[in-house]
VOFILO-826855 format. One record per residue (C-alpha): residue in one letter; x, y, z. Coordinates in steps of 0.2 Angstrom, whole numbers, padded with zeros to 4 digits, always signed. Layout:
AXYZ/...
This chain:
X-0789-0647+0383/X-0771-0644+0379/X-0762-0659+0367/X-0746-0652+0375/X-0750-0657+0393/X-0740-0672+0400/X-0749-0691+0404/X-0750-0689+0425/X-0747-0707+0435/X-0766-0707+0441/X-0774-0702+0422/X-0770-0714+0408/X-0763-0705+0394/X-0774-0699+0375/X-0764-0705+0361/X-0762-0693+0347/X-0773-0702+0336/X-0790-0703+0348/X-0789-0685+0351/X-0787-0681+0332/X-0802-0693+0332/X-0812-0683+0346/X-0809-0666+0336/X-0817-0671+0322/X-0831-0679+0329/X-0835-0663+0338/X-0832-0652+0322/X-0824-0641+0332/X-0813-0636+0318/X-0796-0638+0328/X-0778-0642+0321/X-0767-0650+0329/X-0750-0640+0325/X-0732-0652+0325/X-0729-0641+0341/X-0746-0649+0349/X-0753-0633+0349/X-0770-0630+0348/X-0774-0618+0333/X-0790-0612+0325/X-0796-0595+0325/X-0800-0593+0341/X-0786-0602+0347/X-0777-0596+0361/X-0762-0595+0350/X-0770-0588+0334/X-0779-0572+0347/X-0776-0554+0344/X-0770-0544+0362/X-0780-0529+0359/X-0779-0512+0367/X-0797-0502+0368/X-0791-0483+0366/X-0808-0474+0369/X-0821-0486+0377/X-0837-0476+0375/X-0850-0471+0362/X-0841-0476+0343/X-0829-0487+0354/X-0845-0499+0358/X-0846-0503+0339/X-0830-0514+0339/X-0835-0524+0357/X-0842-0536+0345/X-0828-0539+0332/X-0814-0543+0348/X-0825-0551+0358/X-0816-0567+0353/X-0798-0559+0355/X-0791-0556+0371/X-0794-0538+0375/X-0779-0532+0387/X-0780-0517+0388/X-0796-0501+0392/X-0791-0484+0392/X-0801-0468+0393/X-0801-0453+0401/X-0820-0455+0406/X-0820-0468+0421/X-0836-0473+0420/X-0835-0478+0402/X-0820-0489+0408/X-0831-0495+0421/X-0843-0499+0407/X-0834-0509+0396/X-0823-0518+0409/X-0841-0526+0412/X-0838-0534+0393/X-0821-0538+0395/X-0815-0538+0415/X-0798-0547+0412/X-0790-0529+0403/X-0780-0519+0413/X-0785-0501+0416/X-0780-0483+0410/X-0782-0464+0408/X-0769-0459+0399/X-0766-0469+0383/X-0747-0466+0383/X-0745-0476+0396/X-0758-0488+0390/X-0746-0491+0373/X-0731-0497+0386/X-0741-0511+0390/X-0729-0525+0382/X-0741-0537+0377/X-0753-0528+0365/X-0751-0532+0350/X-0765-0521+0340/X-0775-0507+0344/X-0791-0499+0341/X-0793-0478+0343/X-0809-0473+0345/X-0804-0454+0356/X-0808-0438+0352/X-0801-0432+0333/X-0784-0424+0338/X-0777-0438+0348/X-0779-0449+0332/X-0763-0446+0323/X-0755-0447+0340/X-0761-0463+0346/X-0759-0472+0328/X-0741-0467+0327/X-0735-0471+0344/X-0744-0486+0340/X-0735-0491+0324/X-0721-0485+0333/X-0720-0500+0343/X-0726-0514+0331/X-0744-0515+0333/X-0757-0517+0320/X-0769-0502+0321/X-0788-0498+0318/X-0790-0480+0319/X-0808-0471+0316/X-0809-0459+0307/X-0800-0445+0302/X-0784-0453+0302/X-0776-0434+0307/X-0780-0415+0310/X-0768-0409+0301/X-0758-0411+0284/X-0743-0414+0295/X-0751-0427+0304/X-0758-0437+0290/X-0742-0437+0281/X-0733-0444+0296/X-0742-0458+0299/X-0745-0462+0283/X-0725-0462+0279/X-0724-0473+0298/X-0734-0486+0290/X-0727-0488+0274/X-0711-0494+0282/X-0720-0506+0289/X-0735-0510+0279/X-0726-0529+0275/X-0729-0534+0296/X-0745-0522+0300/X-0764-0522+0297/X-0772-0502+0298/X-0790-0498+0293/X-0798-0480+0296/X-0815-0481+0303/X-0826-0478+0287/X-0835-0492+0289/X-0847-0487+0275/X-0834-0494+0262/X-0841-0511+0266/X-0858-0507+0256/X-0859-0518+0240/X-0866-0501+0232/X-0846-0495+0236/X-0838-0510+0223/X-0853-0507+0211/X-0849-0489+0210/X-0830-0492+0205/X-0835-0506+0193/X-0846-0495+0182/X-0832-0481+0183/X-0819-0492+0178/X-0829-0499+0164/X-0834-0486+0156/X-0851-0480+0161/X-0846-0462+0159/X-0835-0463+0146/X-0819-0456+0149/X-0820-0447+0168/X-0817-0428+0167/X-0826-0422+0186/X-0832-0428+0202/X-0843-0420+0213/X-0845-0425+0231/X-0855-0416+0244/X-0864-0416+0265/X-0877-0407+0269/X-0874-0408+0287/X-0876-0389+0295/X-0871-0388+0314/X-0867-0370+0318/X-0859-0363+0332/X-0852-0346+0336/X-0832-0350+0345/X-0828-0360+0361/X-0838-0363+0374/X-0837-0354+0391/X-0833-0359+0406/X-0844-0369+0416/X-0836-0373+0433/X-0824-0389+0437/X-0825-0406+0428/X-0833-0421+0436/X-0821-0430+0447/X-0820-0446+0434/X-0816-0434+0420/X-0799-0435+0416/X-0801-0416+0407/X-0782-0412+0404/X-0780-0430+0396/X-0794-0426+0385/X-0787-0408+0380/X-0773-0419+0376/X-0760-0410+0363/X-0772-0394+0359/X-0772-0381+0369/X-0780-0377+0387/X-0800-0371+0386/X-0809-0372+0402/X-0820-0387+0404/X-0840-0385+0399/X-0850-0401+0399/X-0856-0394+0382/X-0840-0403+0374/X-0845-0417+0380/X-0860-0431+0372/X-0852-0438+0357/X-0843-0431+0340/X-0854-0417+0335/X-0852-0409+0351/X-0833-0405+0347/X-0827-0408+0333/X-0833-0391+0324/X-0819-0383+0334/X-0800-0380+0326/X-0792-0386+0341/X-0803-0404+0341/X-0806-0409+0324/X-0810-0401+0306/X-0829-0402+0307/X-0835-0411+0292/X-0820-0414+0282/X-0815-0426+0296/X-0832-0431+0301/X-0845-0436+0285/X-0833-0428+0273/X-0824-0442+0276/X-0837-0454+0273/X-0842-0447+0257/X-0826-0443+0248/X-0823-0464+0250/X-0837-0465+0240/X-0828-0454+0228/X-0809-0459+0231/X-0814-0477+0227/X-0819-0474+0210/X-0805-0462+0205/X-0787-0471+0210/X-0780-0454+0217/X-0767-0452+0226/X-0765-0433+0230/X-0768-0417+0222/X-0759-0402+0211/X-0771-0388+0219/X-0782-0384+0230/X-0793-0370+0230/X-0809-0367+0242/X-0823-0353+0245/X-0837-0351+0259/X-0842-0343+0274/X-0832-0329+0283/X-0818-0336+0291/X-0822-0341+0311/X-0803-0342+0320/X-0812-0355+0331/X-0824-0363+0322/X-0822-0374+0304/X-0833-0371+0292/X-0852-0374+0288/X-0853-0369+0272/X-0839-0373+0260/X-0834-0377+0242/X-0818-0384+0241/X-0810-0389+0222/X-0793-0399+0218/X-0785-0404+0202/X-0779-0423+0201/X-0765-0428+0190/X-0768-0444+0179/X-0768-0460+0182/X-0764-0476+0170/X-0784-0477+0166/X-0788-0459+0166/X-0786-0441+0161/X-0783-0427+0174/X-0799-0423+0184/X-0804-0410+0195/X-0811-0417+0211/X-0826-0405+0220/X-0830-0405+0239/X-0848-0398+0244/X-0854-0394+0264/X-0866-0388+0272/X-0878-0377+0262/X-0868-0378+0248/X-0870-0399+0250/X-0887-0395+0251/X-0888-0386+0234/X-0876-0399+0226/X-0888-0415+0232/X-0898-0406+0217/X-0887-0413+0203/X-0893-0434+0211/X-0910-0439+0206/X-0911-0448+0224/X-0906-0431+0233/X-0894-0442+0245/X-0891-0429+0258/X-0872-0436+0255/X-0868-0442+0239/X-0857-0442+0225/X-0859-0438+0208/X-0844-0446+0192/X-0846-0434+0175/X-0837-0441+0161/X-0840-0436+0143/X-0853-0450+0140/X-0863-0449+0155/X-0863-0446+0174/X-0865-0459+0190/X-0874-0453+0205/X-0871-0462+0219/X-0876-0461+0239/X-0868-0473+0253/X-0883-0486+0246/X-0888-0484+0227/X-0884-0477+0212/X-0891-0471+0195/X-0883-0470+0180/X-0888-0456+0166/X-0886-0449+0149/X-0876-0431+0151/X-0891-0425+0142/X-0912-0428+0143/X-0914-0443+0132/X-0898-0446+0127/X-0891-0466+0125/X-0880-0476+0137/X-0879-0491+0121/X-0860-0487+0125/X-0862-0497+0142/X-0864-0516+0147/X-0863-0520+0166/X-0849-0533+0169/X-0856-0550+0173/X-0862-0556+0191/X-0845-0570+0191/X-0833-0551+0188/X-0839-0542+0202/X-0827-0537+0214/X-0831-0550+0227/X-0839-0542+0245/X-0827-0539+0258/X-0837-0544+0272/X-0838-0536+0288/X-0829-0521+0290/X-0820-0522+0308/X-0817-0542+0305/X-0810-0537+0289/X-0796-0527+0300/X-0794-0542+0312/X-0793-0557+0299/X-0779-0547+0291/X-0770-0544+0308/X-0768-0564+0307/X-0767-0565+0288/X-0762-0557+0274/X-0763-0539+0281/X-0771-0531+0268/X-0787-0520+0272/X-0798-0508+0260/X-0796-0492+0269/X-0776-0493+0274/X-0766-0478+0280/X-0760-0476+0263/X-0778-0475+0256/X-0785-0464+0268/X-0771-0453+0272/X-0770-0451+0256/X-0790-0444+0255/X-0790-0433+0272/X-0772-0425+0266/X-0783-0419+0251/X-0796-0415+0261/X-0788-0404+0274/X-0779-0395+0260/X-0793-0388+0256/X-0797-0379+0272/X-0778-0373+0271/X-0786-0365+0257/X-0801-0358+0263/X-0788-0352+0278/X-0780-0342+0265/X-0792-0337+0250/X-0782-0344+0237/X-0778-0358+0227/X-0764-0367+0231/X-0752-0377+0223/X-0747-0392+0231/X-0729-0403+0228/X-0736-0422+0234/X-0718-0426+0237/X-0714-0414+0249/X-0729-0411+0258/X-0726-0391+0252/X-0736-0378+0245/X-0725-0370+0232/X-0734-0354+0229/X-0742-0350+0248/X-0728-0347+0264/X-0742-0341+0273/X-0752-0359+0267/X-0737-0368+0273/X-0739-0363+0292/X-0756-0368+0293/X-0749-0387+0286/X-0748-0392+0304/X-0749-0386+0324/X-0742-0385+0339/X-0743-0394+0353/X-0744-0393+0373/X-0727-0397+0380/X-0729-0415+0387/X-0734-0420+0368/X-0726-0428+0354/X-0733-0434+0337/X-0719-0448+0337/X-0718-0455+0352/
């Protein structure tokens, strides 16, 4: 029913008052607006116009968070997983190539769900052009890329909603973590250790294996890194690509960042001093397994200086030692009256030594906790409508994978680097520098 709709000569006309009347009976939960507009929050007026960019695997996770939006908008370069999901939303409009996708002048929010190095891209264009934007993660590939985003949004942070895709934040175990760190249950915080034990080898590209399927959009796919000749060995979700430099950053991007939001949470960081990192020989076309990456923090106004420590692969596997739960990702807070372990769903805290006291500790009560977020997606699309404010912005999360792919600059170059925040330079490295960003295929810009 629409309150706005004139009385016809064959109908007799609802007063204002009986369908006030017929709403509340219903509990439908309307509001009539002075305009006589419906609104409520699934509304026609109060309705996100969302963009699907990416509509298979990860993508399928948010079907359920816009299903009472209107989804505009499908696009993937994979036409049968456009085919998919226009059978769960058949009014959008259909596309290959989400530049063109972003010209559609009704959307107003987007959700990126593609391949690792087309999310920086997409984001920005995105921002670009005023629309809110849910971006899984890694936000970037690069240090470049983070830091352009990042500075896009801020302009705008007063009219858009972002959130990166680690979803994992909306664990309870998450705010319980930061409460005992900001309280005190480690005493003044010196060191935090964070590690995956994730170990997915592989040796460099693969080769070729003939043509792609004829609803594979491969070149789309390839997108901004360079050509390599199709093998359907890329293809079957995350962990079939994004170990390659060209693709992604292998774990930092992938369960790194997961993890180090367990660890950023607690500490307030914004970026590091230094970076310095160690691990297996160096593969031109393959990230790193095994790594150890460590970066100084300055202080903050509620702590000293820190040093921040990254763990992957088998050296995750033999920091998951230091948790008495052996999370096989996990975090671990040393300060100089105990430490905090803490995995994705518990924690334990303990005495630095063997039967030492934690009498300086008491647990905030229940009525102080930090209250729980809700759902993690919804969370994203009530702030789209609202006050825009989301846990894991893209100044939060810039901030963490801009740490976090500084340290494979400096496993690239075997030394630790220092770092000027500000400028987005390393001030001791030329040769650290050139590997802050990449270049693209002609046809592709970052600000678009």
């Amino acid at each position: 029913m629409n309150a706005s709709r004139q009385p016809t000569t064959d109908r007799p006309s609802i007063t204002r008052r009986q369908l006030l009347q017929s709403s509340m009976a219903t509990g439908a939960g309307l509001t009539i607006l002075p305009s006589g507009v419906l609104a409520g929050p699934n509304a026609p007026s109060n309705k996100l116009n969302v963009a699907l960019i990416g509509t298979g695997g990860r993508a399928r996770a948010h079907f359920n968070c816009v299903k009472n939006e209107n989804v505009v908008a499908l696009c993937d370069v994979n036409e049968h997983n456009l085919a998919k999901a226009a059978e769960t939303f058949p009014d959008a409009k259909h596309y290959v190539d989400w530049r063109k996708c972003l010209e559609q002048k009704d959307i107003n929010a987007v959700i990126c769900s593609t391949t690792d190095h087309t999310h920086a891209f997409i984001a920005n264009w995105a921002l670009n052009r005023d629309m809110h934007v849910y971006c899984e993660k890694p936000l970037a590939n690069t240090v470049e890329e983070a830091r352009v985003v990042r500075a896009n949004w801020l302009t705008k942070k007063d009219k858009l909603a972002t959130q990166v895709g680690t979803q994992r934040h909306a664990h309870p175990n998450f705010d319980r973590v930061r409460e005992m760190i900001l309280d005190g249950a480690v005493g003044t915080l010196k060191h935090v250790h964070a590690w995956g034990n994730r170990e997915l080898r592989r040796p460099g590209y693969l080769p070729p294996a003939g043509d792609p399927p004829a609803h594979l959009h491969y070149d789309l796919w390839i997108g901004p890194s360079p050509m390599h000749p199709y093998n359907p060995g890329y293809f079957g979700g995350c962990l079939a690509w994004n170990m390659y430099w060209d693709f992604g950053s292998g774990q930092i991007g992938d369960m790194g960042s997961h993890t180090m939001d367990l660890a950023w949470y607690g500490i307030d960081a914004t970026l590091p001093t230094t970076a310095e990192a160690f691990g297996e020989e160096f593969n031109p076309e393959v990230t790193p397994v095994d790594m150890t990456a460590t970066f100084e923090h300055p202080a903050n106004d509620w702590r000293p200086p820190i040093k921040l420590t990254w763990y992957q692969g088998a050296h995750g596997n033999q920091a998951k030692k230091m948790d008495p739960y052996g999370n096989g990702h996990g975090a671990l807070f040393v300060g100089d009256k105990g430490k905090l372990a803490a995995g994705f769903g518990n924690h334990k805290l303990m005495p630095l030594e063997e039967g030492g006291s934690l009498d300086h500790y008491t647990p905030r009560p229940e009525s102080e906790r930090i209250p729980h977020m809700g759902g993690f997606q919804q969370q994203w699309v009530n702030a789209c409508k609202g006050d825009l404010k989301c846990a894991c912005d893209f100044k939060y999360s810039g901030d963490a994978i801009e740490q976090m792919l500084l340290g494979l600059v400096a496993y690239q170059v075997g030394e630790k680097i220092e770092y000027d925040g500000k400028t987005g330079r390393v001030t001791n490295c030329d040769e650290a520098n050139a590997l802050l960003s990449r270049e693209y295929r002609p046809g592709w810009v970052l600000d678009g």
